[in-house]
N, C-alpha and C positions, 0 to 999 in steps of 0.2 A: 193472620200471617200472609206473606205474599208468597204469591206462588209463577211458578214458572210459565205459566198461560198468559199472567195478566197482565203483561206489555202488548200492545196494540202490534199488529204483524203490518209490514208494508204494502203488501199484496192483495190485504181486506181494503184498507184506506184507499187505494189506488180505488180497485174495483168499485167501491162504492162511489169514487168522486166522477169514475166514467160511466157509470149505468145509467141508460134512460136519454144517450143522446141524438134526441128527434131532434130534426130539424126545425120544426115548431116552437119544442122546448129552447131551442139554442136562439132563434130569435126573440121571445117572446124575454128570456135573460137578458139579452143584449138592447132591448127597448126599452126593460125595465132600467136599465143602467142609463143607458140615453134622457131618459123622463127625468132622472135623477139628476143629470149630468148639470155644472153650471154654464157651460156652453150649451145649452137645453133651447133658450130662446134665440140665440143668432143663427143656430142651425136650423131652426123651424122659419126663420128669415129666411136664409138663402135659400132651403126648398122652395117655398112658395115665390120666390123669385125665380126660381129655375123653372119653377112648374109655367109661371107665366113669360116666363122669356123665349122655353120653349114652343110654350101654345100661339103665341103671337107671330117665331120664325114658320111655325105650319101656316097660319094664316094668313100671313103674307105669301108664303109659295102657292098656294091657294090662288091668291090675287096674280100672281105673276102666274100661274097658268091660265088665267081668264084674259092676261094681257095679250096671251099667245092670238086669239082669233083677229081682234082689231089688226096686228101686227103682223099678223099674216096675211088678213087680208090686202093691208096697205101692198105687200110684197106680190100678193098674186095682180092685184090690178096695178103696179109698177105705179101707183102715185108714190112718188118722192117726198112731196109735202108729209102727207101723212107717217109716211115711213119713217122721215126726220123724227116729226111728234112724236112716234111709238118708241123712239129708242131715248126722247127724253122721260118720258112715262117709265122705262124700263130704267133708267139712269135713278130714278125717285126713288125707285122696289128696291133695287139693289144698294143702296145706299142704308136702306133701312133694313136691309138684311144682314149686311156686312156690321153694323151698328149691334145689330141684336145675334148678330155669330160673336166678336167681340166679349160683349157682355157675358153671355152664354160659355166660354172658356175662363173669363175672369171667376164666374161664379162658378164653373166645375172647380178651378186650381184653390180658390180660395174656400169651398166647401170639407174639401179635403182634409186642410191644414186646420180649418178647426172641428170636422172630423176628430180627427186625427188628436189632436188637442185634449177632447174630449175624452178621449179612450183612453188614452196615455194617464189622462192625472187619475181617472175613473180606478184602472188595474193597478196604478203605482200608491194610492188611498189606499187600496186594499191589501198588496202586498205588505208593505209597511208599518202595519199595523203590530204594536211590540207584541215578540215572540212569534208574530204568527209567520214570519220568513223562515224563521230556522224550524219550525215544523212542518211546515211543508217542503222540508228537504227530505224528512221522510216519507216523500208519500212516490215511488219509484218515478218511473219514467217524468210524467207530470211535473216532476215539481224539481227535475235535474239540471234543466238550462231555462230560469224564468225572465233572465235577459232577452234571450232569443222567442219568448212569447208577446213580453213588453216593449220591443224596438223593431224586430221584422215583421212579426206578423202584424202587428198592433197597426204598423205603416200601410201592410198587404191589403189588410181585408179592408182599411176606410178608401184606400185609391182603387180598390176593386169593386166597394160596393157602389163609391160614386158613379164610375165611370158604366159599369153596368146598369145600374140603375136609371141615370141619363139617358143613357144610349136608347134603354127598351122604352122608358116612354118617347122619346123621341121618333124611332120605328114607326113604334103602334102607331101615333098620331099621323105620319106619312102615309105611312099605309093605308089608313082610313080614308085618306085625302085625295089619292092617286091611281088606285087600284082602277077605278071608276073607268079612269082616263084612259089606260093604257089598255082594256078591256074593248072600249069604242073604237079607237084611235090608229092601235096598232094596225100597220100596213108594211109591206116592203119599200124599198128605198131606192131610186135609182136616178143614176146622173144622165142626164143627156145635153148635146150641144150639135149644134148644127144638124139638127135632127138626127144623129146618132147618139144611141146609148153604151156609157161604157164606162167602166169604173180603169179612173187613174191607179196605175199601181205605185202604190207604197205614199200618194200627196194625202192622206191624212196623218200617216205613221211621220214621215217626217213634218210635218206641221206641230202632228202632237209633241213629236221631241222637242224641236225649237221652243213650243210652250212651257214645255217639262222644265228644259236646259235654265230657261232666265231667269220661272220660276224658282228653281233651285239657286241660279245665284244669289237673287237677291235676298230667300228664305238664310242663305248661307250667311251673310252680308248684316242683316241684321239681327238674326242669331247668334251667330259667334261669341259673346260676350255668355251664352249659357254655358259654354263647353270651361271656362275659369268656375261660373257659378257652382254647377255640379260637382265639382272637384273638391270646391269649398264644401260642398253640402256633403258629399259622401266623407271626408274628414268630420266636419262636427258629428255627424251620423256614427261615424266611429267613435268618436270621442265618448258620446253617448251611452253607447254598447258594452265600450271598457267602465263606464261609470257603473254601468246595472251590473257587468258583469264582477267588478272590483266588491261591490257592497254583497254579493251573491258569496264568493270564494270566504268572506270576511265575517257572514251576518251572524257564527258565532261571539262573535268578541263584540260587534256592534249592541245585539243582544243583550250582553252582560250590563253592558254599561248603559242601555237602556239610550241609545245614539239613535233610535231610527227616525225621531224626527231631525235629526239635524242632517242625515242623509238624506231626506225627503228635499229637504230646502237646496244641500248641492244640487242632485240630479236636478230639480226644479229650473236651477240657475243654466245647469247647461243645455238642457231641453230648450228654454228660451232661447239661447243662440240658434239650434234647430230650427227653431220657428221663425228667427229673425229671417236668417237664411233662405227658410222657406216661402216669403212674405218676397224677396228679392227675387226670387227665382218665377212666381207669380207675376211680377211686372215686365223681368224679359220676355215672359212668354206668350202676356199678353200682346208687348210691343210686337213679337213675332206671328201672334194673329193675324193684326192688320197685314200683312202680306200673306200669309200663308191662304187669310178666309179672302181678301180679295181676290186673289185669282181663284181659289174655290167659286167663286160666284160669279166669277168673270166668264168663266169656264163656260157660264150656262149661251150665254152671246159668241162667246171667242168661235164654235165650230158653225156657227151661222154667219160670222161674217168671213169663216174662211171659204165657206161651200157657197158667198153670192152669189158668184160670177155665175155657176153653175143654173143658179136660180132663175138670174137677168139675162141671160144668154141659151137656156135650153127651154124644155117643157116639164122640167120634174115636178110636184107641190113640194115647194120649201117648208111650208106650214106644217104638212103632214111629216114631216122629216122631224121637225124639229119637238114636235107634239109629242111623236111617239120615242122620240131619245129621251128628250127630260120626264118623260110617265116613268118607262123601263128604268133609265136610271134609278127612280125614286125609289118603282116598286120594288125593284131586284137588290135593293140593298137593305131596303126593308125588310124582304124576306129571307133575307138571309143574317142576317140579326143572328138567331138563337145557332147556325150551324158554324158563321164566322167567330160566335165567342163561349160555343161548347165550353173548350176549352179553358177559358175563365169563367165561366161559371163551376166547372167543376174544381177550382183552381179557390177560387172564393166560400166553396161548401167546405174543401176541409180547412183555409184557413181560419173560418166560423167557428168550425169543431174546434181548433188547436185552441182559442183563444175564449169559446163560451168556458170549455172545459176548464182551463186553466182560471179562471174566476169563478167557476163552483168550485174549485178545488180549495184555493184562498178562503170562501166564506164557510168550506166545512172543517177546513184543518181546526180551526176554534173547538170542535166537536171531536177531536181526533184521540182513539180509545176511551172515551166519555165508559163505556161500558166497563172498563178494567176498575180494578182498585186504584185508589188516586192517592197520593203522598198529600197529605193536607196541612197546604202552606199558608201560614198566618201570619200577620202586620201587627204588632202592639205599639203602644205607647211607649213603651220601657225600652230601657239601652243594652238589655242580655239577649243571648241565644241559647232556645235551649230546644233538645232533644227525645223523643219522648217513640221509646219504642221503632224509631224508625227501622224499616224493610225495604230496600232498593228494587224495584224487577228489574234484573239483567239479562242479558241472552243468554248464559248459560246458567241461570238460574235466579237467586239474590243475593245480596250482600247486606251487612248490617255494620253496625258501630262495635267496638269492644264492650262498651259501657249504654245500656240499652237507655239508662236517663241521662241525660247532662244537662249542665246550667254552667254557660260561658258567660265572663262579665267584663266588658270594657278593661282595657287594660293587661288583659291576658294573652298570651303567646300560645297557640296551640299547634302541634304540627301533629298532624294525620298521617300515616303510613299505611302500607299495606304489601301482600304481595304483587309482583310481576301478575298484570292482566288480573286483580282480581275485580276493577271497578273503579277505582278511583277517582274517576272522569264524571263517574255517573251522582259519586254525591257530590261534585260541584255543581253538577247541573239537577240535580234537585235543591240546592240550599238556593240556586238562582230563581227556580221556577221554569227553567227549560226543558226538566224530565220528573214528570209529575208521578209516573210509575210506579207503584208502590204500596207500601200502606206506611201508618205511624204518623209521627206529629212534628212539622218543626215552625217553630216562632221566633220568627226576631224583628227588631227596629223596620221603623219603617225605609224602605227601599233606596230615598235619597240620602240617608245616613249611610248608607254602604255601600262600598265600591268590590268590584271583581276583578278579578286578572288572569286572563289564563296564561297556559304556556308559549303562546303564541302572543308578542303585543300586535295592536292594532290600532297603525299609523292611516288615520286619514287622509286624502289631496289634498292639497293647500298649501297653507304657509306654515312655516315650523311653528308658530306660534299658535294657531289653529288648534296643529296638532297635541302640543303642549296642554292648552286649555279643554280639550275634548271631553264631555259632549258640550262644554259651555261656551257661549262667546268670550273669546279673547278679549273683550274691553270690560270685563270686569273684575279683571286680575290688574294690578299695578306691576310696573316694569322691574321694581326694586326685590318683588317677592319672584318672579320669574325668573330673574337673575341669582336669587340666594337659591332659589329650589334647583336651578339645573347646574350651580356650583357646587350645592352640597352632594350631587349625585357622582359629579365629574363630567361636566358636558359643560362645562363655560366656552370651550370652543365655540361652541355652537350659538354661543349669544350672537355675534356680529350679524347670525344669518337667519334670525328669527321672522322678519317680514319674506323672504325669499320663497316662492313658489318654486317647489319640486315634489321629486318622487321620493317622500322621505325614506318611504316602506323600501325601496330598495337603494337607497345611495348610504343608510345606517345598516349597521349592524346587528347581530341577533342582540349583542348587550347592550347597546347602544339603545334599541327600540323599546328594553324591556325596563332599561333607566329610568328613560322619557317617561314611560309607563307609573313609575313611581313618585316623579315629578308631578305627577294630577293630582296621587294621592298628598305630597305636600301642601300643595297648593288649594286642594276642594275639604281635607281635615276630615274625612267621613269619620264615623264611631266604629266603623269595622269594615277591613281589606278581608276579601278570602282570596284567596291565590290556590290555582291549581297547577302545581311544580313552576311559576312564575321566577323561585327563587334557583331552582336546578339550574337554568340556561346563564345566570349570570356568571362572570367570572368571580375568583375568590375577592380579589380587589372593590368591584362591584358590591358585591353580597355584604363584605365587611362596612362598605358606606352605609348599605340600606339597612343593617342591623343597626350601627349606630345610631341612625336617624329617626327609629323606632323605640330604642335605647332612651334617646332624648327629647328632640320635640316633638314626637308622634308618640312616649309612652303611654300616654291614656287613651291610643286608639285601640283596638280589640285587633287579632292578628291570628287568620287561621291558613294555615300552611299545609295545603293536602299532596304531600313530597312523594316525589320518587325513591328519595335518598332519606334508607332509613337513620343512616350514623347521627350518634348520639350529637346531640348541639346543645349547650347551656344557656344560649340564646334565647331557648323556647323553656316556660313554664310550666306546660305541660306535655305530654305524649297520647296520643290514642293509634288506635289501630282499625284498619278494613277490614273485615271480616267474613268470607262466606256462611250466608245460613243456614245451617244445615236441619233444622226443623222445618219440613213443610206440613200443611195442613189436605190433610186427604178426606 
């Protein structure tokens, strides 16, 4: 017997899918999914290209602090010759610097997006997987917004982990390289001229602005074209988010009809424009490198040749000026690495958590109440249904059939009743396979012989015709059978507009959507419709199409109507009823 215990509680499933989240453990999931991933080898590309892109920009600044002594010394003994020569030598570095800063942004933006790529198809395979969406609706907080785990965070943690993870070997390597320098090197700094010492007030702040100011224009200048891009991008980005979030509100009904690969393929479609998008927005920003790292690197010359005159005209060492800026600078930004991005790294640990978690959760809901009693649903060969002892667990207890055997057979009209809130709900979704709960026995055909319906239909994006043929491709239905099934329901209106992309779900009607709904079933001929109050929401006009239709060219399909509406109908050949069980086993 089933008893009131043995539905799985939401608050156990929860707890169990959050227990145990080490940091460790959440990496070591997310690497295993990565190892897994079919973007597995162009992402182990681009690392190892960053890794060496970045070793080579250390190594060069390296060289370009070794260029410092030649180049200073040119400046202390005022040979001009040489002076010339150092600043083409330094013209060489930085060319090859600005080349491999470049590169080095190209491969952060583009590490990202397929990152990012990765993750996306990685959680959207595992969501997707039939049944397992509408089950991890039960599992509380976790599995309430799996949009907002699969489009922000999913985006959060691959632009966070990139760019943190860059950044620190990056550091590290400076650091290594510079600390040395700034150690030996470091001295005070002073101007003199005409044998007086004295610092100009405010001629470096305004130099720095004027530097600031052009840079900024010209970063402005050829930038500009990002500020349309992102615009675009944060739309498709939307676009997206209503996709996960439309298939989330709906993944009942998708469910039923066993739709979730053909939802895989939309989002799939739209995610690509994301990426198109984001592929576009990679090369503005590359083009806006070349200016931005140029004067980055300009930078390192720019306050040497505005402090010459100082040099050629007093007694200061320039050299030791310029030695101990670019050490400082290196080191002190180095070392400030871990304190400037605290706050993203703690930014990156929980979105870790939100998004490891939410992928244990997806590969346990499979296992979700495994320990309760289970309704034991089986596939035959044969075209009947039948009943055997079935026991529902409900939240307030169970419910069962009138008739504890049955043997339904093609052809037969059956309508289900029961009272107000006893369950009703719950044996459609055990005859689907979506509430396993239970005990007893039910068998029938196998799964593509039968179609579902709840009370709610469920209109896909697209083109009405899409919607029409759902879950199947529209080009396998002819235009003549299309036409005869949405006249025979009453929707020939609708012929004219059958290629036209809209919002079908909301520009139809509640009868209008549940028609449509019945139009599949002319068109796909299953051996047995179950409908869960499907037929309640229609009007009488409606309902009397869809009787006849069933009447006549759909008599030999099987037809279980689990109603709200007990009144007698001649329509139907048989009657049962909902029952609570009131025999528990102690």
């Amino acid at each position: 017997m089933a008893e009131q215990s043995s539905e799985p509680t939401q608050s156990n499933a929860s707890g169990d899918f959050l227990a145990g989240d080490s940091l460790l453990a959440e990496l070591m999931q997310m690497v295993s999914a990565f190892w897994a991933s079919r973007e597995r080898n162009k992402l182990l590309m681009l690392a190892a290209a960053l890794v060496a892109v970045v070793g080579a920009t250390a190594y060069e600044q390296i060289q370009l602090n070794a260029w410092n002594r030649p180049f200073y010394n040119a400046l202390t003994n005022k040979d001009m010759a040489a002076f010339l020569g150092q600043l083409g030598v330094f013209a060489e570095l930085a060319g090859i610097l600005l080349v491999l800063n470049v590169a080095q942004m190209w491969l952060n933006q583009t590490y990202k997006v397929v990152l990012r790529q990765g993750l996306v198809h990685d959680l959207l395979n595992e969501w997707l997987v039939p049944l397992r969406a509408f089950r991890l609706s039960y599992v509380r907080e976790i599995g309430a917004n799996p949009d907002q785990r699969l489009h922000a965070d999913a985006q959060h943690l691959t632009e966070l982990t990139t760019d943190l993870g860059i950044g620190l070997l990056q550091s590290t390597l400076l650091l290594a390289s510079f600390i040395g320098v700034l150690w030996v090197h470091s001295r005070g700094i002073v101007l003199s001229f005409a044998g007086h010492s004295f610092r100009p007030p405010g001629y470096m702040v305004w130099c720095a602005l004027f530097y600031a100011g052009t840079a900024s224009f010209f970063s402005w200048r050829v930038g500009r074209p990002l500020i349309a891009l992102n615009a675009e991008h944060y739309a498709r980005e939307s676009e997206l988010r209503f996709s996960l979030v439309h298939v989330n509100e709906e993944i009942e009904s998708i469910a039923i009809y066993g739709g979730e690969a053909d939802e895989k393929k939309y989002i799939n479609r739209i995610f690509e424009t994301v990426i198109e998008i984001s592929r576009r927005i990679v090369g503005a920003v590359t083009r806006l490198t070349w200016i931005t790292a140029g004067y980055g690197w300009f930078t390192i010359v720019a306050p040497i040749l505005v402090a010459a005159p100082g040099y050629f005209f007093g007694k200061m060492s320039f050299g030791e000026l310029m030695l101990i800026v670019g050490a400082f600078n290196q080191v002190q930004q180095s070392l400030r690495w871990f304190v400037d991005n605290f706050s993203s790294i703690a930014d990156w640990r929980a979105t870790l958590l939100r998004v490891a978690s939410f992928r244990r959760a997806m590969q346990a809901t499979d296992k979700l109440g495994h320990t309760a009693n289970r309704i034991a649903l089986e596939e035959t060969g044969g075209q009947s249904i039948h009943f055997d002892d079935l026991k529902i667990a409900a939240p307030t207890g169970s419910i069962t059939l009138s008739e504890a055997h049955l043997d339904l057979n093609p052809g037969e009209r059956v309508l289900i009743v029961g009272e107000r809130g006893v369950g009703k709900t719950l044996l459609f979704r055990a005859i689907v396979g979506l509430w396993p709960w239970g005990s007893g026995r039910i068998t029938h055909p196998a799964r593509r012989s039968m179609m579902f319906m709840s009370a709610r239909a469920y209109i896909p994006p697209g083109t009405l015709r899409t919607a029409v043929t759902y879950p199947h491709s529209a080009g396998i239905f002819k235009d003549a059978d299309i036409t005869e099934a949405l006249t025979g329901v009453g929707l020939e209106r609708l012929l004219p507009m059958l290629d036209q992309v809209d919002r079908w779900d909301r520009r139809l009607n509640d009868d209008e959507k549940q028609c449509l709904v019945f139009v599949r079933v002319i068109l796909q001929k299953p051996r047995w419709v179950v409908l869960d109050g499907a037929f309640d929401v229609l009007d009488p006009l409606s309902r009397k199409r869809i009787e006849m239709i069933f009447k006549g060219p759909l008599a030999d399909v099987g037809l279980i109507n689990i109603s709200r509406n007990g009144t007698y109908n001649p329509f139907y050949t048989r009657t049962l009823h909902v029952v609570r069980d009131c025999l528990k086993t102690h």
